[in-house]
C-alpha positions in Angstrom: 78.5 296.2 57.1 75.1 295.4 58.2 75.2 293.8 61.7 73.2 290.4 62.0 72.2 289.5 65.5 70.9 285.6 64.7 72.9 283.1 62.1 70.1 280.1 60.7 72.9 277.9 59.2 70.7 276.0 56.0 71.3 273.2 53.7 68.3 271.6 51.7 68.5 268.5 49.7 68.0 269.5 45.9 66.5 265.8 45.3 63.8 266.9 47.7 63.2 270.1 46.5 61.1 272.4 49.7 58.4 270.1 50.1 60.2 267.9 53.1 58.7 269.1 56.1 61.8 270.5 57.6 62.2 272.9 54.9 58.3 273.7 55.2 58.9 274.8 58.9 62.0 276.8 58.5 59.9 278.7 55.7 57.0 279.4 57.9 59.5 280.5 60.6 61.3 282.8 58.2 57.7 284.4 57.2 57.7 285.4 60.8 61.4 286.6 61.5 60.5 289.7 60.4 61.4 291.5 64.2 64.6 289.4 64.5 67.6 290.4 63.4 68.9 287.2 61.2 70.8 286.2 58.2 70.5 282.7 56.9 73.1 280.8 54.9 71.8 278.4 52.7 73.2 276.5 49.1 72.6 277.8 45.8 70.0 277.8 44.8 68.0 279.0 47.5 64.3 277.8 48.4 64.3 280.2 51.1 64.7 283.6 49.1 61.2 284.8 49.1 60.9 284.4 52.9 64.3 285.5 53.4 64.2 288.6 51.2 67.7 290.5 51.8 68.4 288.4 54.5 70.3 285.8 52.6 73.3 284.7 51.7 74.1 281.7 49.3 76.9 279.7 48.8 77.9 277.1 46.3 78.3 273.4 46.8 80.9 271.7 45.0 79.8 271.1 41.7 82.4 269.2 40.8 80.5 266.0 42.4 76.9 266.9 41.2 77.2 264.3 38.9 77.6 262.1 41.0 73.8 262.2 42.8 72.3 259.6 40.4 74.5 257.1 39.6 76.8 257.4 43.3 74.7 258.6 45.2 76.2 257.4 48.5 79.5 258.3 47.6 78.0 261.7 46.7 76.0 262.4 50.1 79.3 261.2 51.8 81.4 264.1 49.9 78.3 266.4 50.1 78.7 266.4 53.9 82.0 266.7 54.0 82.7 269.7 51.8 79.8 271.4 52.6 80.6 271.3 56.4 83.6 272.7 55.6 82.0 275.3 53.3 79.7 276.4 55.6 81.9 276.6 58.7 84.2 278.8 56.5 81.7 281.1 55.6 79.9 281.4 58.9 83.4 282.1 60.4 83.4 285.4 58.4 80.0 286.3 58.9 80.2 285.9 62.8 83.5 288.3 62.6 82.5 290.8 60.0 78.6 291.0 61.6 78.9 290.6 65.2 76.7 287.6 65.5 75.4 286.3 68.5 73.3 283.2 68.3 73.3 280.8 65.8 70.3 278.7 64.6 70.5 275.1 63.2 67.0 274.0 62.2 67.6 271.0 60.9 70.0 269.3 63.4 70.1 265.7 61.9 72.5 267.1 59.0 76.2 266.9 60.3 76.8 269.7 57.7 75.1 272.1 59.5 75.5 270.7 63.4 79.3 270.2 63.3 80.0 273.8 62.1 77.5 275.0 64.5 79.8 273.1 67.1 83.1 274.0 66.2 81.9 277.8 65.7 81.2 277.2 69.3 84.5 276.2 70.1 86.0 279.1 67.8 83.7 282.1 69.9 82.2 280.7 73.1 80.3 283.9 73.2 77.8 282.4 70.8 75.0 280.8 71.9 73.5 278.0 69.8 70.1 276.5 69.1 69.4 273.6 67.5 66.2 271.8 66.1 66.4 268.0 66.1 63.9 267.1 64.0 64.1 262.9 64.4 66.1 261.1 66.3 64.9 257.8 66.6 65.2 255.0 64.2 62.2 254.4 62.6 61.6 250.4 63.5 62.2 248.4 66.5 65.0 246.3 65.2 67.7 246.9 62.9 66.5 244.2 60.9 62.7 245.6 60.2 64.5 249.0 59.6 66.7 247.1 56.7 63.6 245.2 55.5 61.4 248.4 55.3 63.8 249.9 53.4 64.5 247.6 50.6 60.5 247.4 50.5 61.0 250.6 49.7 62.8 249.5 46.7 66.2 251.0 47.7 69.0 248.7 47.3 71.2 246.9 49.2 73.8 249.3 49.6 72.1 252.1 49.9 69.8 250.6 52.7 73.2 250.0 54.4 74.4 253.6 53.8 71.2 255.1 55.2 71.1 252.9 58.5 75.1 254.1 58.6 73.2 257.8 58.3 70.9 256.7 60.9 73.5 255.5 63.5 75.9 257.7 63.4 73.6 261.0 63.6 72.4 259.6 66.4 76.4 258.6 67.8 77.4 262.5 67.2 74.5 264.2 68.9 74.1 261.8 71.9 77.9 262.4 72.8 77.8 266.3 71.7 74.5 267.4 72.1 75.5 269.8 75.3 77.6 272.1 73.7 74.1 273.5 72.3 72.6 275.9 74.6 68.6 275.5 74.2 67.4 272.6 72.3 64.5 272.1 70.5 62.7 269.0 69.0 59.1 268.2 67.8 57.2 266.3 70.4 57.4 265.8 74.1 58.2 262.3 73.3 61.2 263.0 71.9 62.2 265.6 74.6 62.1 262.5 76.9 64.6 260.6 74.7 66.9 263.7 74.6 67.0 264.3 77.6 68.8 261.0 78.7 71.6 262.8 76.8 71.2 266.6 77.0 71.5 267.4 80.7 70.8 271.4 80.7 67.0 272.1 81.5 66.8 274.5 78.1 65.3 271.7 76.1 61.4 272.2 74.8 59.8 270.7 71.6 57.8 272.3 68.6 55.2 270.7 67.0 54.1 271.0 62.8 52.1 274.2 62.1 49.6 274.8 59.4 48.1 277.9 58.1 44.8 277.8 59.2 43.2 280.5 57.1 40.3 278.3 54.8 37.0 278.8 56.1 34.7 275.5 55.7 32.3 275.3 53.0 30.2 272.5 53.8 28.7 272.8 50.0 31.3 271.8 48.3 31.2 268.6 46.5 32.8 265.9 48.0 35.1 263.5 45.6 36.8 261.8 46.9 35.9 259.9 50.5 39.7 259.2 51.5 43.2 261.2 51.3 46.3 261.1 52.0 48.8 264.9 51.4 52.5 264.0 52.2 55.9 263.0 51.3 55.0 259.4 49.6 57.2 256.5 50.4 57.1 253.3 52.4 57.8 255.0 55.7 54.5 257.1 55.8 52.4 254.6 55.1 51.3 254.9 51.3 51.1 251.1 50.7 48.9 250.3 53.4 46.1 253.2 52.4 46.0 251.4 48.8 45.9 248.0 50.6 43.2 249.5 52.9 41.3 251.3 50.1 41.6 247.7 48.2 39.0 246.6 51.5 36.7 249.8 51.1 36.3 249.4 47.7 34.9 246.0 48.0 32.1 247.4 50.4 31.7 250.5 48.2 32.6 250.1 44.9 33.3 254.0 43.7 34.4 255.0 46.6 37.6 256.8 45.5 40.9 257.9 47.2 43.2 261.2 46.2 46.9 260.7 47.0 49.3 263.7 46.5 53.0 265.2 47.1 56.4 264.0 46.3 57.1 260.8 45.2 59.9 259.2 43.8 60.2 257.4 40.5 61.0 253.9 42.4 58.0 254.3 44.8 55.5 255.5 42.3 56.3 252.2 40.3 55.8 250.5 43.1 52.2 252.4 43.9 51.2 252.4 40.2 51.8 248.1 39.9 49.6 247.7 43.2 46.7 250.3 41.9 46.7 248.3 38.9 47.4 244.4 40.9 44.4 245.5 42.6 42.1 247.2 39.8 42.2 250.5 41.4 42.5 252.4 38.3 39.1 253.9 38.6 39.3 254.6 42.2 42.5 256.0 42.7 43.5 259.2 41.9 47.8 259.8 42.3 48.6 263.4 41.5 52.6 263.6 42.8 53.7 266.7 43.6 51.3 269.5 43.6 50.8 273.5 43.4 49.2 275.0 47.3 46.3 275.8 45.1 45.3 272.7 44.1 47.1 270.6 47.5 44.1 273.0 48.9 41.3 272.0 46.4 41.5 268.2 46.4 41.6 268.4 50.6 38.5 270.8 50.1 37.0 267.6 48.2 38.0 265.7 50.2 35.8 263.6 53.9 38.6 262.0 56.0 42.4 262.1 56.0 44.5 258.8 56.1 48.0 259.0 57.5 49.1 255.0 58.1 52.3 255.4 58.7 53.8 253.1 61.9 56.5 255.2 63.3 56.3 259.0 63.1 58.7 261.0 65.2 56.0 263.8 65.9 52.5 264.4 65.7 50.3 265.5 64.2 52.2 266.1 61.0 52.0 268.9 58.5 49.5 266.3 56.2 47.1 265.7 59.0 46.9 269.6 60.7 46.4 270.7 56.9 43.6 268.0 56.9 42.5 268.7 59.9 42.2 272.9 58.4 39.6 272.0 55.7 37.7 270.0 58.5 39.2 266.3 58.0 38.6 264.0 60.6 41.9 261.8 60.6 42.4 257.8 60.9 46.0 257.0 62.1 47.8 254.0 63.6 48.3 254.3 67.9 52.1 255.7 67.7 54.3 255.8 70.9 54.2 259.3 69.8 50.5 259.5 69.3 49.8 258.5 73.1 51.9 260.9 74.4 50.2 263.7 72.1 46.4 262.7 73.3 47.5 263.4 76.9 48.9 266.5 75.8 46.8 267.6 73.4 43.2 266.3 74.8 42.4 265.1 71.2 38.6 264.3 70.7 36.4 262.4 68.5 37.5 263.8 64.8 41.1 261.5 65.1 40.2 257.9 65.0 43.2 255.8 66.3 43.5 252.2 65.2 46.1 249.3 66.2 49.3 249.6 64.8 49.1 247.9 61.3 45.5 247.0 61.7 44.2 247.4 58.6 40.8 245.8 58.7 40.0 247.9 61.9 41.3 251.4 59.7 38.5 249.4 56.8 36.0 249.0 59.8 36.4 253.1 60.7 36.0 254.3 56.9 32.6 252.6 56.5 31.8 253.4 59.5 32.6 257.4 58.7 30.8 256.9 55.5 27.3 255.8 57.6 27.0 258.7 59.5 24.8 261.5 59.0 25.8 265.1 57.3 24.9 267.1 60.4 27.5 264.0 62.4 30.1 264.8 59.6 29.3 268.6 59.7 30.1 268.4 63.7 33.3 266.4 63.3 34.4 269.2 60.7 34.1 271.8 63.0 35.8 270.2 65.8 38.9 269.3 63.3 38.9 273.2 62.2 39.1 273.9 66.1 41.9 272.0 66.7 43.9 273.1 63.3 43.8 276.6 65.0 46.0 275.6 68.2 48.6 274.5 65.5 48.6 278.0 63.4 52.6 278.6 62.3 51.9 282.4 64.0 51.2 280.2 67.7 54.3 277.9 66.9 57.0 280.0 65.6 56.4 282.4 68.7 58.1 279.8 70.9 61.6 279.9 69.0 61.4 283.0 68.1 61.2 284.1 72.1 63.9 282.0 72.9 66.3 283.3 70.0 65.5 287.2 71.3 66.2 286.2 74.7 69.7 284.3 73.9 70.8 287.6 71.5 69.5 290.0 74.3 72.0 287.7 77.1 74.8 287.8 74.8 74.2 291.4 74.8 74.2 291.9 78.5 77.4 289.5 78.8 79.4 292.2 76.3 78.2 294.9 79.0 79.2 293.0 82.3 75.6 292.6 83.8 75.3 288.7 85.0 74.8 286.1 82.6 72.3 283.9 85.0 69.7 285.8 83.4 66.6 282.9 83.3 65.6 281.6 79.5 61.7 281.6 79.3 60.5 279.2 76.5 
């Protein structure tokens, strides 16, 4: 049998599809595995099998609770977990023996099913080494009690809020007291590498920002519909409601200005969207696509002057929405984060991201007229500085970083089976 050097243990959520942006950067990765020596396990069926190729194997979730996703849907996540943990750690088992594995890969660390078989694994052949991508960490609200609130916004019900604050606690509860088992750590913004560390104490901990592919030169004749956007996952969380509450303002200084919203959306939050656009009289100056093909994600950003991400609490920055923005030559407005602060010292960002008070919305109005006044050759100029930055974030730059650190782990695991000293230094 084939042997496989690096194991990337996988589960995706089939009420997500692959547009969560998890799944979007273990895709991108995948693209550029190509020189490493993997196998990744995911569930059936796959959204990984054109990037994976004849590197995968799939395995089956219970179906036997599949029916339970829409009407129990807690008690159906609960058994998920549970049986697919098992499942996985089962199946990995006989991979690691049968292929003579040496690292394993967890990309998405916040799901237990993939984290607590990569731990136990550990346990069962300390030769592995394992890295793991924690992707959030941090609850997304100051108190429990604006967390809960948000969420019921969000029109989620009462149990379910509970359940997913439950999710929220006790992912953090496993990795704070397990976290050092891993061997080399990764997480999405220097921010949270901070946070992390007051629980991972090895110094093999470095973070990986969003990527985009940053191949669309700009076309400065193309016609501009729509003077706001907003490309993402669409719930209360990011932001959504407050870019229709802000576009409410705009519109009352320019009456056709119009806004594009697109991506995933569920059926609760697009009632919720679809009664404010029409509370509001919006009809004419809001266009809400949902989910959308690359082709056309990529033709209304073309149309598109300046990207609006208003989300209060984001774990990394910038996200995938805002770099693909900021690849068809969006200047961005977005609230002032904890973890946009730490990014501007890092990242030197310049005038094409407009940052506004947390929840501010008249001063996020103020910007977009103020965008809207200047010249073409002003606009033109922004463009090209957004474009610039875009290209530090290209998923070829990014991937590079795991991907080194994955070779160097498989080539000291190597070294260990031939006696030589296993001190060797990590490089990120």
């Amino acid at each position: 049998m084939k042997q496989s050097d690096v194991l990337i243990l996988s589960w995706h959520q089939i009420y997500l599809s692959s547009f969560a942006g998890g799944y979007v950067r273990l895709k991108e990765f995948l693209k550029r595995f190509s020189k490493l020596n993997h196998l990744i396990l995911d569930n059936y069926p796959s959204i990984y099998k054109k990037e994976a190729k004849n590197n995968l194997i799939e395995y089956q979730s219970l179906k036997i609770i599949k029916p339970l996703i829409n009407k129990f849907f807690i008690l159906w996540f609960l058994l998920e977990i549970i049986s697919t943990g098992f499942i996985i750690y089962k199946k990995a088992k006989q991979i690691i023996k049968e292929r003579g594995v040496k690292v394993i890969y967890v990309p998405i660390g916040e799901f237990r099913h993939l984290y607590l078989p990569a731990y136990f694994l550990k346990k069962k052949f300390p030769h592995l080494k394992v890295v793991v991508d924690i992707l959030n960490f941090e609850i997304p609200e100051k108190t429990l009690f604006l967390f809960y609130k948000k969420l019921r916004k969000n029109n989620i019900g009462i149990l379910r809020s509970i359940a997913i604050m439950f999710d929220f606690f006790s992912h953090q509860f496993i990795i704070s007291k397990t976290i050092n088992f891993a061997d080399y750590v990764f997480t999405v913004s220097p921010e949270l590498v901070q946070v992390l560390k007051k629980y991972y104490h090895k110094n093999s901990i470095d973070f990986t920002p969003s990527g985009v592919n940053n191949s669309f030169p700009l076309n400065f004749s193309v016609q501009k519909k729509y003077l706001g956007v907003y490309v993402g996952r669409m719930n209360m969380e990011k932001g959504v409601i407050n870019v229709i509450n802000v576009w409410k303002k705009v519109v009352e200084k320019i009456p056709e200005a119009k806004l594009a919203l697109a991506g995933v959306i569920g059926e609760d939050f697009k009632k919720i969207i679809t009664k404010l656009i029409k509370q509001y009289k919006l009809d004419a100056n809001v266009d809400l696509f949902g989910p959308v093909t690359e082709e056309k994600k990529n033709q209304i950003l073309s149309q598109s002057q300046i990207f609006l991400h208003l989300a209060k609490y984001e774990p990394l920055f910038p996200v995938i929405g805002i770099l693909e923005g900021f690849s068809h030559g969006l200047p961005a407005i977005v609230y002032d984060m904890p973890v946009v602060s730490s990014q501007i010292k890092n990242l030197k960002l310049k005038n094409f991201m407009f940052i506004t008070k947390n929840g501010d919305r008249e001063e996020v109005t103020g910007k977009i007229l103020e965008y809207d006044l200047l010249s073409k050759n002003k606009k033109n100029d922004l463009s090209q500085k957004a474009k610039k930055f875009a290209d530090l974030f290209d998923w070829n730059i990014i991937a590079q970083k795991e991907l080194r650190i994955l070779r160097n782990l498989t080539k000291l695991v190597s070294t260990m089976k031939t006696g030589e000293n296993e001190d060797k230094k990590i490089s990120p």
